[in-house]
C-alpha positions in Angstrom: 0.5 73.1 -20.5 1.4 70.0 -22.1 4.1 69.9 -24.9 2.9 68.3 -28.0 5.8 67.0 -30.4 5.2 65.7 -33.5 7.2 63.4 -35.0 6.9 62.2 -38.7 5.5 58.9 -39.6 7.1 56.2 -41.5 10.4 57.5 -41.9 13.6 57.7 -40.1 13.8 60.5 -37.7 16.5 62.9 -38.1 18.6 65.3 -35.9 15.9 68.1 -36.8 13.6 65.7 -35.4 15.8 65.1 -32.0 15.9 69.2 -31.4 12.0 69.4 -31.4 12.0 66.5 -28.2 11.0 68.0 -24.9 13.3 69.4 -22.1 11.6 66.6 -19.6 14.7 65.0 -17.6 14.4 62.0 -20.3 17.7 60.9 -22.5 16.9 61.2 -26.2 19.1 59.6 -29.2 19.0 58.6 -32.1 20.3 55.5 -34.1 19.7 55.0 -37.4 16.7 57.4 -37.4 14.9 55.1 -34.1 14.2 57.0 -31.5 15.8 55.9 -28.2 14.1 57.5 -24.7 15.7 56.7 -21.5 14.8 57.7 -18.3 17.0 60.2 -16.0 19.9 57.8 -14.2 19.7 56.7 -11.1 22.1 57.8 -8.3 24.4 55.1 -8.1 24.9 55.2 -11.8 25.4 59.4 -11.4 28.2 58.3 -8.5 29.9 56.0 -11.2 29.6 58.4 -13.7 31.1 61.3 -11.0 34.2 59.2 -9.7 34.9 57.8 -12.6 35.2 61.4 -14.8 37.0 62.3 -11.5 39.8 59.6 -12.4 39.7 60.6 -15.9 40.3 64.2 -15.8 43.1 64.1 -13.5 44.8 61.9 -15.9 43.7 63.7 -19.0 46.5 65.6 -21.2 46.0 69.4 -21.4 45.5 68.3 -25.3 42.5 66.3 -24.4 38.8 66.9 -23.1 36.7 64.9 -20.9 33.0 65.6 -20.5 29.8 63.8 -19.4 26.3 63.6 -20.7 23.9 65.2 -21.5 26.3 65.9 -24.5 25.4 65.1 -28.0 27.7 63.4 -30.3 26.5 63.7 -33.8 27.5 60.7 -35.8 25.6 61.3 -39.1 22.2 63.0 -39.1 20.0 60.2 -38.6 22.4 58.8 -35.1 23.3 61.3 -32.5 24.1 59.7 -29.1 25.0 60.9 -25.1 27.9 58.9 -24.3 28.2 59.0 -20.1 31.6 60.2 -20.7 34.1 61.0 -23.6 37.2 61.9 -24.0 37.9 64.0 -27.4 40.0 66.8 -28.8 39.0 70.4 -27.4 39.0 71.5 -31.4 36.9 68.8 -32.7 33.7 70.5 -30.3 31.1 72.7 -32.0 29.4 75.5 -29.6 26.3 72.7 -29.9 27.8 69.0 -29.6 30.6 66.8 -31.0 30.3 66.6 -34.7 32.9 63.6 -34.6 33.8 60.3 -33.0 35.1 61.0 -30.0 38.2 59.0 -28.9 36.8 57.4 -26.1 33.3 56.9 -25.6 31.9 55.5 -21.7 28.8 53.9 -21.3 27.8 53.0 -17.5 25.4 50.3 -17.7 21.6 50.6 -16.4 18.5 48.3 -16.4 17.1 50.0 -19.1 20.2 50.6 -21.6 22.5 48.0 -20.7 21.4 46.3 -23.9 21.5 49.3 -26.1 25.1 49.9 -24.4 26.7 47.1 -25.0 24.6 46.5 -28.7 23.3 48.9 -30.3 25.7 52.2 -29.5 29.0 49.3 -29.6 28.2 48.8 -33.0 27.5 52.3 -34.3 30.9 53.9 -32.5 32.4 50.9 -34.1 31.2 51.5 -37.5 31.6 55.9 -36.7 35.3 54.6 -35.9 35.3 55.8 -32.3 39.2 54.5 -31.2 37.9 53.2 -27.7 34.5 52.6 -26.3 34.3 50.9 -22.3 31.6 49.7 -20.8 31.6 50.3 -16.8 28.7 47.5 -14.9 28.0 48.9 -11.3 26.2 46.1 -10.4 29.4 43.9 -11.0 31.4 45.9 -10.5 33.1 45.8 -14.1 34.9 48.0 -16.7 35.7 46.5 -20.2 37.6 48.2 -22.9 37.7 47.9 -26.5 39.8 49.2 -29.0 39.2 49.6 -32.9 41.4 47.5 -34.9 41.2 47.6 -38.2 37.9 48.7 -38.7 36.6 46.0 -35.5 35.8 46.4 -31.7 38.6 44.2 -30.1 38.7 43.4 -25.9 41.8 45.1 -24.5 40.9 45.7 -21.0 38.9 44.0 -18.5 38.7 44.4 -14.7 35.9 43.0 -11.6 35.6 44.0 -8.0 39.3 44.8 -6.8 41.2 43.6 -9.9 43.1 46.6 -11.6 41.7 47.9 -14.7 44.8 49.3 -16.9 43.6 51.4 -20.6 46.2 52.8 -22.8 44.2 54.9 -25.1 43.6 57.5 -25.5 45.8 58.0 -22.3 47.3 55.9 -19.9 44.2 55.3 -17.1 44.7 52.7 -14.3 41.8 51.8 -11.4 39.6 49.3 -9.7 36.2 48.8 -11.0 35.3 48.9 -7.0 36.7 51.9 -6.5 34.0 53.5 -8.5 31.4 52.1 -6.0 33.1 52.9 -2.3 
């Protein structure tokens, strides 16, 4: 039986809206009440997103939390968005998502989001005031860091290929953007 969701017209969709989407494999967000549907990864970008949360956690502070998508991140009620990966405060999680800005937000680029990545969901964790927000290309192979100051995205980190990729926040991470590849 097909699943019928109906979706009001002429007005920005809302979280309430997002929880009456399908359970079909796609990606759903929101920004500013658009609907954003992505289809399920593909395996090289699920190999990224694996080695890379695998450098992550064993680097992460017992104070900290990293977890991958499918993981909602409710910025207001009209944007909730599925980082890759995250890194936030075990306190700050609700039994159904991340109310807050986490303090690091990963987005691993894809044909069909790497515009939305490195637009549309840069600019609202900016605005949400997420500390630090990377963007990780596999077909580079890249990793780029950026870290709010005063109220602005600004480039900290940058690494391609072999070259050694070094983030301070919100913990000290080192790695090669090939490494996430091999």
């Amino acid at each position: 039986m097909a699943v019928v969701t109906v979706l009001p017209k002429s007005q920005p969709l809302t979280r309430r809206d997002l929880d009456a989407m399908p359970d079909d494999g796609h990606r759903y967000e929101l920004i500013d009440g658009a609907l954003l549907v992505t289809p399920a990864p593909r395996p090289r970008h699920q190999l990224v997103a694996a080695r890379l949360f695998t450098i992550l956690a064993s680097e992460c502070p017992a104070r900290l939390e990293v977890l991958f998508a499918p993981l909602d991140v409710a910025l207001s009620d009209n944007t909730v968005l599925q980082p890759d990966l995250l890194v936030a405060r075990p306190e700050d999680f609700t039994e159904r998502d991340l109310p807050v800005p986490p303090l690091l937000a990963v987005e691993i680029l894809s044909p069909s989001t790497r515009l939305i990545d490195l637009n549309l969901k840069r600019a609202r964790y900016e605005q949400a005031g997420c500390p630090s927000y990377w963007v990780v290309d596999p077909d580079a192979p890249s990793v780029t860091a950026w870290e709010l100051r005063a109220d602005q995205y600004v480039e900290v980190a940058g690494a391609t290929g072999e070259q050694e990729f070094a983030a301070q926040r919100p913990f000290q991470v080192s790695l090669t953007p090939a490494s996430l590849l091999s």
